[in-house]
C-alpha positions as CSV (number, residue, x, y, z in Angstrom):
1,X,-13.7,-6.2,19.2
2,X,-11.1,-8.8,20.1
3,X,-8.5,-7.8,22.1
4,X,-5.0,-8.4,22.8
5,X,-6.0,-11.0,26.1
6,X,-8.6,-12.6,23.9
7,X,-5.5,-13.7,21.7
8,X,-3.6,-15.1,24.6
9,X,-7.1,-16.8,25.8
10,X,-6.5,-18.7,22.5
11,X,-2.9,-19.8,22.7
12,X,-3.9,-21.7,26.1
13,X,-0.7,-22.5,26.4
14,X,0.1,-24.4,23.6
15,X,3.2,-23.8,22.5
16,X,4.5,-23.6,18.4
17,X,5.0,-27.5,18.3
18,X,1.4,-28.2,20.0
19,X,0.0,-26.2,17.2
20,X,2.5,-28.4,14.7
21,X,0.6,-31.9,16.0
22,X,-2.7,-29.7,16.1
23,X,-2.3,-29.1,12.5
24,X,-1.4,-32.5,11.5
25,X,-4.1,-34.0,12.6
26,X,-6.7,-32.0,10.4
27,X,-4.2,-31.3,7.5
28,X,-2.2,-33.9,7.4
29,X,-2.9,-35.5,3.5
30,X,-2.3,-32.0,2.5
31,X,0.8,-31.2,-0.1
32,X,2.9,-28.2,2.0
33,X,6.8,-28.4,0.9
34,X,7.1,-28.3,-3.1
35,X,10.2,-28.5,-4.4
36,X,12.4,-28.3,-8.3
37,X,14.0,-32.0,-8.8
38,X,17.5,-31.7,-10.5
39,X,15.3,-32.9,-13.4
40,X,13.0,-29.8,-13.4
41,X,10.1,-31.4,-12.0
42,X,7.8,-30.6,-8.8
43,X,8.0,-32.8,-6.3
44,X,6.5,-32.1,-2.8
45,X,5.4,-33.9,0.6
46,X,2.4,-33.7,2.8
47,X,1.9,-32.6,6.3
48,X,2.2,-36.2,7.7
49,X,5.7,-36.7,6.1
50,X,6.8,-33.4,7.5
51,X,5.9,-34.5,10.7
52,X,8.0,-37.8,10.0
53,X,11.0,-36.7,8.6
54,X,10.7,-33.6,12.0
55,X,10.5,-37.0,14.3
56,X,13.9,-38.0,12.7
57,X,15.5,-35.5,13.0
58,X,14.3,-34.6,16.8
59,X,16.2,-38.1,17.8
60,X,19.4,-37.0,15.2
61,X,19.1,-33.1,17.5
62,X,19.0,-34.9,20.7
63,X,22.0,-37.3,20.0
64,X,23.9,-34.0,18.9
65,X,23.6,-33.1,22.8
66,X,20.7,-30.2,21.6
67,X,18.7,-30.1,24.6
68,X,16.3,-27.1,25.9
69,X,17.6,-23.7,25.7
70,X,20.5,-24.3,23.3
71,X,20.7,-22.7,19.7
72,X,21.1,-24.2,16.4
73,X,22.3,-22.4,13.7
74,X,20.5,-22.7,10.0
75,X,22.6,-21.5,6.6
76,X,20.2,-22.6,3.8
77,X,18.2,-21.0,0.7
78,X,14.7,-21.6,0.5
79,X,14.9,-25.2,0.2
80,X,11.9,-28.1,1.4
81,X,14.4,-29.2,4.3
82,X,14.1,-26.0,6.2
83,X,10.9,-26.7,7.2
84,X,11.3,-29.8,9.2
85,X,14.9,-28.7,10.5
86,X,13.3,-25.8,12.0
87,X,9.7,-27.8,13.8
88,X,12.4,-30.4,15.1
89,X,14.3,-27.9,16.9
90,X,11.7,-26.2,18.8
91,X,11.0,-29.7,20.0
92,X,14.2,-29.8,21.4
93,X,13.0,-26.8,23.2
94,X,16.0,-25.3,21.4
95,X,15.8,-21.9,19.2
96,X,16.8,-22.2,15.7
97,X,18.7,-18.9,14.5
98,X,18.8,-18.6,10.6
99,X,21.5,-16.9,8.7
100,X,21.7,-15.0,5.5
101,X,23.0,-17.1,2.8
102,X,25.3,-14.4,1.9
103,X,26.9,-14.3,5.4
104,X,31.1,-13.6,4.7
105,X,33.1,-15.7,7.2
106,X,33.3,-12.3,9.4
107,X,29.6,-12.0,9.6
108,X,29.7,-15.9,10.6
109,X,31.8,-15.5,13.2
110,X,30.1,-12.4,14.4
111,X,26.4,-13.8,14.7
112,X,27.3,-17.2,15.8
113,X,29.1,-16.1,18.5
114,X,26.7,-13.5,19.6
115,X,23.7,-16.1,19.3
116,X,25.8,-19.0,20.9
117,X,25.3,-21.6,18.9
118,X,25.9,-25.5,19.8
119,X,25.0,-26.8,16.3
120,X,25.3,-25.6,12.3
121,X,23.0,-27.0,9.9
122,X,24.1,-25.5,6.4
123,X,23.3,-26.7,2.8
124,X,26.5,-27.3,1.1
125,X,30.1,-27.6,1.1
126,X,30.3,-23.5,-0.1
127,X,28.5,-22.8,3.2
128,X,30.4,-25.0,4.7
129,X,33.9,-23.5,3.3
130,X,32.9,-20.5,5.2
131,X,32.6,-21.8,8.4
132,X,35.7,-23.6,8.1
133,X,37.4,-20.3,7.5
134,X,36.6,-19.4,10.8
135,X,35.7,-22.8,12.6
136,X,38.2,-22.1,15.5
137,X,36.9,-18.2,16.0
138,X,33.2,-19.8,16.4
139,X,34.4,-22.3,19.6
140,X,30.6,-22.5,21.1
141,X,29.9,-25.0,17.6
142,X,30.1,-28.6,18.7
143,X,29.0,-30.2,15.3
144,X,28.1,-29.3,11.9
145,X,25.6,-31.1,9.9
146,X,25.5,-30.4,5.9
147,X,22.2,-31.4,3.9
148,X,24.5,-31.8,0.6
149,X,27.8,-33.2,1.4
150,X,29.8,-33.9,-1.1
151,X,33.1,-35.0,0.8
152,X,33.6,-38.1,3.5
153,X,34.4,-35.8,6.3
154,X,34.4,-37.2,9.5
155,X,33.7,-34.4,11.8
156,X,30.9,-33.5,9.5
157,X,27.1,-35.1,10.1
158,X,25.3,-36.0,7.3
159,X,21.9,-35.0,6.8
160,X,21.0,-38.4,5.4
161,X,22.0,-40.1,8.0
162,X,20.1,-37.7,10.8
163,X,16.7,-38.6,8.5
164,X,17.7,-42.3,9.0
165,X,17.5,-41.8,12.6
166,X,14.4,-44.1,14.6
167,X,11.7,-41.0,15.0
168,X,11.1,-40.0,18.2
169,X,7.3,-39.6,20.1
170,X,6.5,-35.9,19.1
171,X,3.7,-36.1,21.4
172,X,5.8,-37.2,24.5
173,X,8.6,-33.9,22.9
174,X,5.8,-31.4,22.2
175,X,6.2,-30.0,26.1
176,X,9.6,-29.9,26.1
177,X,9.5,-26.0,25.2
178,X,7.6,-23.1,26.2
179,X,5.7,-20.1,25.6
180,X,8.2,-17.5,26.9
181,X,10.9,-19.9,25.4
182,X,12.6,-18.1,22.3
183,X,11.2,-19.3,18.9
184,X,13.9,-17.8,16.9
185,X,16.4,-15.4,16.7
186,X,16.0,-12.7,14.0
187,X,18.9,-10.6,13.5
188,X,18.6,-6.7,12.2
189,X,19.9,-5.9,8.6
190,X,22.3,-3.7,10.5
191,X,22.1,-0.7,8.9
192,X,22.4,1.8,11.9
193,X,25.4,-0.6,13.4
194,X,26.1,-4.3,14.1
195,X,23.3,-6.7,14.1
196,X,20.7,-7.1,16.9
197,X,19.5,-10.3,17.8
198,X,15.4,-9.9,18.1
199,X,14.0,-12.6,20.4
200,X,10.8,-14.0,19.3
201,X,9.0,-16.6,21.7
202,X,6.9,-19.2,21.0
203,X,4.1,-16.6,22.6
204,X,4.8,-13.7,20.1
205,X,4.1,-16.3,17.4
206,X,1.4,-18.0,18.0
207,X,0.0,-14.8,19.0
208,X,0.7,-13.1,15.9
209,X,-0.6,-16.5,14.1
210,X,-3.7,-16.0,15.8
211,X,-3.9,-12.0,15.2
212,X,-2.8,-11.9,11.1
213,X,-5.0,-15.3,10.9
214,X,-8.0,-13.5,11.9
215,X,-7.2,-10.1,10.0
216,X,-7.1,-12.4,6.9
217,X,-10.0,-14.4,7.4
218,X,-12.2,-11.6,8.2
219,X,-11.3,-9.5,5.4
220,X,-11.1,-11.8,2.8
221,X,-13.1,-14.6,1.5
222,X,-10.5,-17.3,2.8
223,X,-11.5,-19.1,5.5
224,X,-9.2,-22.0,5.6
225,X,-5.5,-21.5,4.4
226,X,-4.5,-25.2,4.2
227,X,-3.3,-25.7,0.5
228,X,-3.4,-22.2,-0.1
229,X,0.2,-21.6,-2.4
230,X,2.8,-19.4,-1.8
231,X,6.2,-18.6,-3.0
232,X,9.4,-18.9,-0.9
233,X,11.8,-17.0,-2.0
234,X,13.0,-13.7,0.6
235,X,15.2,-15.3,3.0
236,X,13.8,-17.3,6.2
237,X,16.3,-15.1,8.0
238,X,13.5,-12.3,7.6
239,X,10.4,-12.5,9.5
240,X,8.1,-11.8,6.7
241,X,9.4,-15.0,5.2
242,X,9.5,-16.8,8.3
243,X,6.1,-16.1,8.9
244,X,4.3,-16.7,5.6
245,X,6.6,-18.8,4.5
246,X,7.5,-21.1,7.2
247,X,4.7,-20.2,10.2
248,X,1.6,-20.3,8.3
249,X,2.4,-23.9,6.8
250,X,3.4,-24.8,10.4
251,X,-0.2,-23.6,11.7
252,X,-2.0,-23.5,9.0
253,X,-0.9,-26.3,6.1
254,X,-0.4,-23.6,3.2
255,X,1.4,-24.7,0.4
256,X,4.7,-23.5,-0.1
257,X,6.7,-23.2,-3.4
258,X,10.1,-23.4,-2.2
259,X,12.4,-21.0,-4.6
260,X,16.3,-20.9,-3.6
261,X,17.3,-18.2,-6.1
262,X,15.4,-14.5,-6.2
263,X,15.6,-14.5,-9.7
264,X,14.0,-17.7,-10.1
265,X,10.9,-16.4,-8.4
266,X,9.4,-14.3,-11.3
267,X,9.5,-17.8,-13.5
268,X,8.2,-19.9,-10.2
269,X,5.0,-17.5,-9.7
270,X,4.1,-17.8,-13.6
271,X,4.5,-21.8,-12.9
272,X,2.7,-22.2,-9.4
273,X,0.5,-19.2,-9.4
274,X,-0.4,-18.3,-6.0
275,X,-2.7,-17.7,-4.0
276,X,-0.5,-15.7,-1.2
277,X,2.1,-13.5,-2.5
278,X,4.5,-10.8,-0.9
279,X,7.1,-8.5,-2.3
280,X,9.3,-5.8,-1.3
281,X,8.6,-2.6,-3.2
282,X,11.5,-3.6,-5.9
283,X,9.5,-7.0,-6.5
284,X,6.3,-5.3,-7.3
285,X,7.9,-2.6,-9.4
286,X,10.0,-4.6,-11.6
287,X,6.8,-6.3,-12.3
288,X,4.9,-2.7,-12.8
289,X,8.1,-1.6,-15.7
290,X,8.6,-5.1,-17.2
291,X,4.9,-4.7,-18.1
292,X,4.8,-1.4,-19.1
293,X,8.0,-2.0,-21.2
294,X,5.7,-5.1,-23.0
295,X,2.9,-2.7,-23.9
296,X,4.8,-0.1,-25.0
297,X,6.4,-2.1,-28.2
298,X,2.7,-1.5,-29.3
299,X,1.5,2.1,-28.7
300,X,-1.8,1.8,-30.1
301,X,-2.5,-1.4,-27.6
302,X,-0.6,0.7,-24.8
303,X,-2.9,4.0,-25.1
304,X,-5.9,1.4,-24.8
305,X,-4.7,-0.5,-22.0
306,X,-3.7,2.8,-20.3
307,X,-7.1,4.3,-20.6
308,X,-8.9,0.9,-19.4
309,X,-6.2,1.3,-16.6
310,X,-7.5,4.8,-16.2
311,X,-11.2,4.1,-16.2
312,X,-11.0,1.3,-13.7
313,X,-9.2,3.1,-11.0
314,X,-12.1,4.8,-9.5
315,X,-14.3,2.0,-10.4
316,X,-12.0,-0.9,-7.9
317,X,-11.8,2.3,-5.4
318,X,-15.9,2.2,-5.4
319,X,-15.5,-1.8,-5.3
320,X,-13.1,-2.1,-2.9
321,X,-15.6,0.3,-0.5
322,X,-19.1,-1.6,-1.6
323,X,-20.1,1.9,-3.5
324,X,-19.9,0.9,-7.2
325,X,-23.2,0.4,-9.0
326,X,-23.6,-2.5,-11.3
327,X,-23.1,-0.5,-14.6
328,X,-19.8,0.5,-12.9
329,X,-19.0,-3.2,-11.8
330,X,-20.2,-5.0,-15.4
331,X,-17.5,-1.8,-16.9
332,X,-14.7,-3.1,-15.1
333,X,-15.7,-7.2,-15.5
334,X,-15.7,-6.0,-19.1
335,X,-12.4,-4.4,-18.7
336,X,-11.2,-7.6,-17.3
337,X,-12.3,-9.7,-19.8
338,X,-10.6,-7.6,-22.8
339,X,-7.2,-7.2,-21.2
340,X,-6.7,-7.1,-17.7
341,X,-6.9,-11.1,-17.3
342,X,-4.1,-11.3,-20.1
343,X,-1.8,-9.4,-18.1
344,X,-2.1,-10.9,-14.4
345,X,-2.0,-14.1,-16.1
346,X,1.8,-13.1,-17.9
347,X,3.0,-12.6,-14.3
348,X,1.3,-15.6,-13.0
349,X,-1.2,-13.6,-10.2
350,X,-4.0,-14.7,-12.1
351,X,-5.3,-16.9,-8.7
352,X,-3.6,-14.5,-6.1
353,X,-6.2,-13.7,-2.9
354,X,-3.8,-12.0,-1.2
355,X,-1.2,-9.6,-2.3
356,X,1.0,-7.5,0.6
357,X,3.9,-5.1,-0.5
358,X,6.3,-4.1,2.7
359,X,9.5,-3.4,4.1
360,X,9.7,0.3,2.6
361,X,7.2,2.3,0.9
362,X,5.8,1.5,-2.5
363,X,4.5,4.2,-4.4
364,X,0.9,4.9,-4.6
365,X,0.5,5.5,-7.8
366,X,1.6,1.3,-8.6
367,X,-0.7,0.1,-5.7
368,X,-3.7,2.0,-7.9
369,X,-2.3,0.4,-11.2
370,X,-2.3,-3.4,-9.8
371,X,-5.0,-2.9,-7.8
372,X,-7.1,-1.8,-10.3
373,X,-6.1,-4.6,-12.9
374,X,-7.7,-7.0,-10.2
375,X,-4.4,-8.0,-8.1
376,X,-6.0,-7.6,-4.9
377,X,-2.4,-5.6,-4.0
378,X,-2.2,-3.8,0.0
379,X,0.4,-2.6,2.0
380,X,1.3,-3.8,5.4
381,X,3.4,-3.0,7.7
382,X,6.0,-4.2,10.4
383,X,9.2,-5.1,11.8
384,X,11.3,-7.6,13.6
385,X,10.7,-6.7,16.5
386,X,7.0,-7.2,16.2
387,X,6.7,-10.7,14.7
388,X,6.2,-8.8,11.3
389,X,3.2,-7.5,11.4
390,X,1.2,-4.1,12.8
391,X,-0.9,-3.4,10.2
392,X,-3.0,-4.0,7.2
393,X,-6.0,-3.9,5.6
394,X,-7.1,-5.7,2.3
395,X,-8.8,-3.2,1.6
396,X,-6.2,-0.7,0.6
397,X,-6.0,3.1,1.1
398,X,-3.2,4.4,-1.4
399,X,-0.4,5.7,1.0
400,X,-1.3,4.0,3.9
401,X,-0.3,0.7,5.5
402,X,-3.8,-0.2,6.6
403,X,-5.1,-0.5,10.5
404,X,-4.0,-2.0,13.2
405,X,-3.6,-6.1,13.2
406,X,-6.1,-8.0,15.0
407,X,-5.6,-7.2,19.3
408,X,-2.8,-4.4,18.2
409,X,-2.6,-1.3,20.1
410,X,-1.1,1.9,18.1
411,X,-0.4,5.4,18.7
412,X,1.7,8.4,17.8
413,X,4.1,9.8,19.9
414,X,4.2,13.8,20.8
415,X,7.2,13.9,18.4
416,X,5.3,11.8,16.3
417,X,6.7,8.5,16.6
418,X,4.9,5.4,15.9
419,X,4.3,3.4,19.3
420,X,2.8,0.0,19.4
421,X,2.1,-2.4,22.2
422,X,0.5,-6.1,22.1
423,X,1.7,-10.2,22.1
424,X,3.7,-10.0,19.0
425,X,6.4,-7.3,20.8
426,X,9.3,-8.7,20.8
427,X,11.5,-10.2,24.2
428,X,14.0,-8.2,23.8
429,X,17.6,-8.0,22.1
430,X,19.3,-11.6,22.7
431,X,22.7,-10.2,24.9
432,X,21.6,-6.2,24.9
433,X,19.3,-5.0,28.0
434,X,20.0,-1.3,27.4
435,X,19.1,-1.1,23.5
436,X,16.1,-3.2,24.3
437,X,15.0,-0.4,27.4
438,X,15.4,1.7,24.6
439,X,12.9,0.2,22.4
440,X,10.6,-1.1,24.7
441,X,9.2,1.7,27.5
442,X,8.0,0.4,31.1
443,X,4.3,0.4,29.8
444,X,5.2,-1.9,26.9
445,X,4.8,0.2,24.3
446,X,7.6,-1.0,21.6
447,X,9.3,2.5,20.0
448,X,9.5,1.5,16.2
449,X,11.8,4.3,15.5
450,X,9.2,5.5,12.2
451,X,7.7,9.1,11.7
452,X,3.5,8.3,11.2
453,X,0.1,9.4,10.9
454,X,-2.9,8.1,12.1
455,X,-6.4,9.4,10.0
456,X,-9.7,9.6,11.0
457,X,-10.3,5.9,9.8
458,X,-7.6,4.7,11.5
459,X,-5.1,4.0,8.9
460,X,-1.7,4.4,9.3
461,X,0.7,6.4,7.1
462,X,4.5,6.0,7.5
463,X,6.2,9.5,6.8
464,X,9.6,8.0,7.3
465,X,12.3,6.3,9.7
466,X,13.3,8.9,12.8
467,X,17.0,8.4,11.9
468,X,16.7,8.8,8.4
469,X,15.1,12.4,8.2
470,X,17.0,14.9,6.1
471,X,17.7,17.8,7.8
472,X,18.8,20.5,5.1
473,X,21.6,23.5,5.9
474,X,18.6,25.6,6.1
475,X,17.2,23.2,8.9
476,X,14.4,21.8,7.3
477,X,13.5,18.1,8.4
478,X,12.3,16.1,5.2
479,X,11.5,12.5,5.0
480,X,13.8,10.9,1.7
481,X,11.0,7.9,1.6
482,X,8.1,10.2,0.1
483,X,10.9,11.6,-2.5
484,X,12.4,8.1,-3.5
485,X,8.8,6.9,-3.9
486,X,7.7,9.7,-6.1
487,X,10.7,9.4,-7.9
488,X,10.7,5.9,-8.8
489,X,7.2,7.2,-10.9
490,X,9.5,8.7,-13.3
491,X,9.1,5.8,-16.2
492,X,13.1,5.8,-17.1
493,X,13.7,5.5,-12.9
494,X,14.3,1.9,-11.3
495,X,15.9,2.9,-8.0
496,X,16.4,6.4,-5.9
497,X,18.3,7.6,-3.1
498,X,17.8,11.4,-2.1
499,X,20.1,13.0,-0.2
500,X,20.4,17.2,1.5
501,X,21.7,16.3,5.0
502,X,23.3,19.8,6.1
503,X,22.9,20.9,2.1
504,X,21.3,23.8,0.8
505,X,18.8,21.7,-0.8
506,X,17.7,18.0,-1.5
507,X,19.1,16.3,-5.0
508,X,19.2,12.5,-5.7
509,X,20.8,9.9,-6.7
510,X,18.6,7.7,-9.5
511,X,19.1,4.4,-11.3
512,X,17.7,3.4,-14.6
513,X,15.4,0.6,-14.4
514,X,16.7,-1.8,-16.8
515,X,13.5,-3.0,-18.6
516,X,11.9,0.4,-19.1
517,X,15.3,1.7,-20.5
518,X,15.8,-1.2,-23.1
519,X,11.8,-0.3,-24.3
520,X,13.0,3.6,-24.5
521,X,16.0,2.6,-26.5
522,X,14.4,0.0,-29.0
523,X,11.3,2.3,-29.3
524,X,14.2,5.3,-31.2
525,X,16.5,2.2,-33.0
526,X,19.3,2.4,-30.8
527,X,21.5,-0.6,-31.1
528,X,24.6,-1.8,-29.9
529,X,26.9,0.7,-27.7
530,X,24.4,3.4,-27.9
531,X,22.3,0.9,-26.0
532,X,24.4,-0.1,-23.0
533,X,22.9,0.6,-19.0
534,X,26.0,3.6,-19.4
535,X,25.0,5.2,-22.7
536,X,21.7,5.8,-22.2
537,X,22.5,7.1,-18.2
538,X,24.4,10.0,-20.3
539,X,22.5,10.3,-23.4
540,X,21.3,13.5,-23.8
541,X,17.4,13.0,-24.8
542,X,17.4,10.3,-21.2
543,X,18.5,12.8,-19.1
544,X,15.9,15.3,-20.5
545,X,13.2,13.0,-20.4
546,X,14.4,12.0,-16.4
547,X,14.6,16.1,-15.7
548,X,11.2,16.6,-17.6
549,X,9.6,13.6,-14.9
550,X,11.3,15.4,-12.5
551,X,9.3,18.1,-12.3
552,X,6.2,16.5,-12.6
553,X,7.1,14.2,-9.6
554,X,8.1,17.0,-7.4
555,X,4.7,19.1,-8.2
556,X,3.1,17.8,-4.8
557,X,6.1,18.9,-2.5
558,X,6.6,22.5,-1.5
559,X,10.0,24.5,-2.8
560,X,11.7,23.4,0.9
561,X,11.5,19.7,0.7
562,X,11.6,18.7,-3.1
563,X,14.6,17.2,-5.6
564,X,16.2,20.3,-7.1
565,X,18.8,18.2,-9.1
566,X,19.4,14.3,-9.8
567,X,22.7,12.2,-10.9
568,X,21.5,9.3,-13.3
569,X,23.5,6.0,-12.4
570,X,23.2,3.1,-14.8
571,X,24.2,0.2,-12.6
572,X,21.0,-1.6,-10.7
573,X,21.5,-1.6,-7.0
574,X,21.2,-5.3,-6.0
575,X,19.9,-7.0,-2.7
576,X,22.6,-8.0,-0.2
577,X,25.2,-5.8,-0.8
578,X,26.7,-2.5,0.9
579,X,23.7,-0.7,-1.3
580,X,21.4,-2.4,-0.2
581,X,19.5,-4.7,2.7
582,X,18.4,-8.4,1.6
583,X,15.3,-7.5,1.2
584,X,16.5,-4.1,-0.6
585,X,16.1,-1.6,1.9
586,X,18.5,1.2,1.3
587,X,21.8,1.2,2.9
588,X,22.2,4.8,2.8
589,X,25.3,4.9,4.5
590,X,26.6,2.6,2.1
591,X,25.2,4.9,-0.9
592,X,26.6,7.9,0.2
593,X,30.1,6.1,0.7
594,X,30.1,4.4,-2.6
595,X,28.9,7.8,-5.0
596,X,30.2,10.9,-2.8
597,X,31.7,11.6,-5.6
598,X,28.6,12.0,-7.5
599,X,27.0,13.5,-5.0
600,X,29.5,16.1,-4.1
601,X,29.3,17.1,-8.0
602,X,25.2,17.5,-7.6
603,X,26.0,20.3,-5.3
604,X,29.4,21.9,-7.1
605,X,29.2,25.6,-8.0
């Protein structure tokens, strides 16, 4: 079994950039940064001119004064300029901190400050307007570089002109940083209070390269990811992003689709197909109702893919295990053929190898349904604060979030709190010793704040986050995550927030999922006004059918912990707002601010 030393053995102390020129000089022919021209077309370069236009911009860095142990400051959407930005930095031996692209001027000021800055690199002149609107709130920031700058602004550096620099030896730079040096800086959603900088050093990367590469390689039949595809589109100020989406092509040369607007990305899969993909929850859901909102406009077709759906669940259980027999195996190939190859295809996972839900729970029931329509979908799970990643397993239990990552040590708690301990832990919080002692014990163990279970097989099951458990008038402590996710199986539901704390019992708040509610409506002729999000959250028949799912959803929870009532809300909740988390989490804070209202109504006499 390979342990945690075996994975620092490997690193021998080569540092994120090493691994960069390591990588180069196997990979470097291959296609990694893909791009949209303003014409519509893909263009893209290879590993080699990565590692030209990084030279570049290493000299450009250095003439900026950014030196070893300074910060640079990244504002950008998932565009092919990241990439090199980012490498030429940690050859700097600096740490490059990227922002949300949303950031408000407040939220500019407040991480830019706290991370202490020298340098912004931001896309635009919007981005730019921002930081102007606080520019002498921010006084660490000695220059600001803008890849699209529109004006002739003198104290502003042009990105054009930093890639027309003379490149510098990245050989004779590669040393400049390392391995306890800070990689990045990735900052909290801030949902339980202001942001927290998470330190991540070149170590807990190339660690956690080494660990997730091996998970991958041994449980799947990849064994080289160079020109693998994936799509970029969550933010590279989350770690899940930043590693697949920026890590593995640093390590590994995979091919990245860069995609700067989420709601580009469902068009960008169907184009690209990939081989990689990861979603939150939401992604994989939307995909799950837009689907079964297609089929239904044909019911006949819809009971018949339904039953093949049906059939093959067992059957990819018994596959995924090595247990099925060949009659089983040529049922489901069959199944395949006749309709399940259609369908991946329309979503463009046709090619995937490698599909991971995580950041919140997805429900167990949609894992079955694209699992057994051959998109090889698992769960995985992790946090900032452990370079993404603790577990997962391609081959997926229903419920669970797989094993422990390659040389990661787990355990629960006596008050069963998930503990964890290995290279990817985190340094620390940049600025905060006492919230780090918090999180991180004296044996190393980091305290990931979430309520689990460990089975026999050594899977891990996430009942929910320690400060989110509902404790109900009558002092009952139930997790909301195990509601929401059972809730979001009623067909009409989208979204769900349940709520109880210090109530006599647990109700919810629910959102209509858009595409599943348009099929409802055309399916009984309703046109018009009587179609609208806000008709159909009242109509009498919806509300009927949601109360109906209701209590079929509810049948596995006992009297104590389950939904006794639910308000039906017609407005989507949307990523990056006071609702929700980037990557959308709920911000239940925000929730029960914005519908007390409705919420004190669910519990009227």
């Amino acid at each position: 079994m390979t342990t945690s030393q075996d994975l620092y053995d490997r690193i021998d102390g080569k540092n994120l950039a090493h691994r960069f020129l390591r990588n180069v000089e196997r990979n470097g022919d291959v296609e990694v940064v893909n791009w949209k021209t303003s014409a519509g077309d893909w263009a893209s370069k290879t590993l080699n001119e990565v590692a030209d236009d990084t030279a570049r911009l290493v000299t450009s860095l250095k003439d900026l004064g950014v030196g070893h142990g300074d910060t640079v400051v990244l504002m950008m959407r998932n565009r092919a300029e990241f990439h090199a930005i980012d490498i030429a930095i940690l050859f700097c031996g600096a740490t490059p901190v990227s922002i949300y692209n949303s950031s408000a001027p407040d939220q500019i000021q407040y991480l830019v400050n706290d991370c202490g800055a020298s340098v912004a690199i931001l896309e635009d002149d919007g981005f730019l307007q921002r930081f102007d609107s606080v520019r002498d709130k921010i006084p660490t920031i000695e220059h600001i570089a803008v890849i699209e700058a529109e004006g002739a602004r003198d104290d502003v550096v042009r990105y054009s002109d930093m890639l027309a620099a003379d490149p510098a030896d990245l050989a004779a730079e590669a040393d400049t940083a390392t391995l306890d040096d800070s990689a990045t800086i990735i900052y909290t959603s801030g949902t339980t209070g202001p942001p927290k900088g998470v330190m991540l050093s070149h170590s807990n990367i190339a660690w956690t390269l080494e660990s997730v590469g091996q998970s991958m390689r041994d449980q799947t039949d990849i064994d080289d990811f160079a020109g693998k595809r994936h799509v970029s589109y969550l933010p590279m100020a989350h770690v899940m992003e930043r590693l697949l989406g920026h890590y593995y092509m640093v390590d590994f040369a995979t091919r990245i689709f860069c995609c700067p607007e989420t709601a580009q990305m469902p068009a960008v899969v169907r184009e690209t197909k990939p081989h990689v993909f990861i979603g939150v929850p939401r992604v994989w859901e939307k995909m799950y109702a837009g689907l079964n909102a297609a089929l239904a406009a044909d019911p006949e077709k819809e009971k018949q893919f339904n039953d093949g759906v049906a059939a093959a669940i067992p059957i990819m259980a018994k596959m995924t295990a090595g247990t099925a027999t060949d009659e089983e195996i040529a049922t489901w190939n069959f199944l395949d053929e006749v309709g399940f190859n259609t369908v991946r295809g329309l979503i463009g996972l046709d090619e995937v190898e490698i599909g991971i839900s995580g950041a919140a729970p997805i429900p167990p029931e949609i894992l079955e349904w694209f699992r057994a329509i051959g998109v090889p979908l698992s769960e995985g799970y992790g946090m900032s604060e452990t370079t993404a990643v603790l577990s997962w397993s391609a081959a997926a239990k229903p419920g669970y979030v797989g094993r422990a990552a390659v040389g990661v040590e787990m355990k629960i708690a006596e008050d069963g709190e998930v503990l964890a301990r290995g290279g990817n832990m985190f340094e620390g919080y940049l600025g905060l010793p006492d919230k780090t002692a918090e999180t991180i014990d004296d044996e190393g163990w980091v305290h990931t704040g979430d309520i689990g279970e460990i089975d026999d097989d050594g899977y891990l099951k996430i009942v929910d986050r320690k400060k989110e458990l509902i404790i109900t008038a009558g002092g009952k402590n139930i997790s909301p995550a195990n509601l929401e996710a059972a809730l979001k199986m009623i067909p009409l539901v989208g979204q769900a927030c349940a709520v109880g704390e210090k109530r006599p019992f647990v109700a919810a708040l629910v959102v209509l999922d858009p595409d599943a509610s348009a099929s409802w409506a055309a399916e009984r002729g309703l046109e018009g006004d009587e179609a609208t999000m806000s008709a159909l959250a009242e109509h009498p028949d919806v509300i009927a059918e949601v109360e109906a799912g209701l209590a079929e959803a509810m049948a596995d929870f006992n009297n104590a912990e389950s939904v006794k009532k639910v308000k039906i809300l017609d407005a989507e909740w949307m990523p990056d707002t006071d609702l929700l988390t980037p990557t959308s989490k709920l911000k239940r804070r925000g929730i029960l601010a914005a519908f007390e209202a409705e919420i004190e109504a669910l519990y009227a006499k």
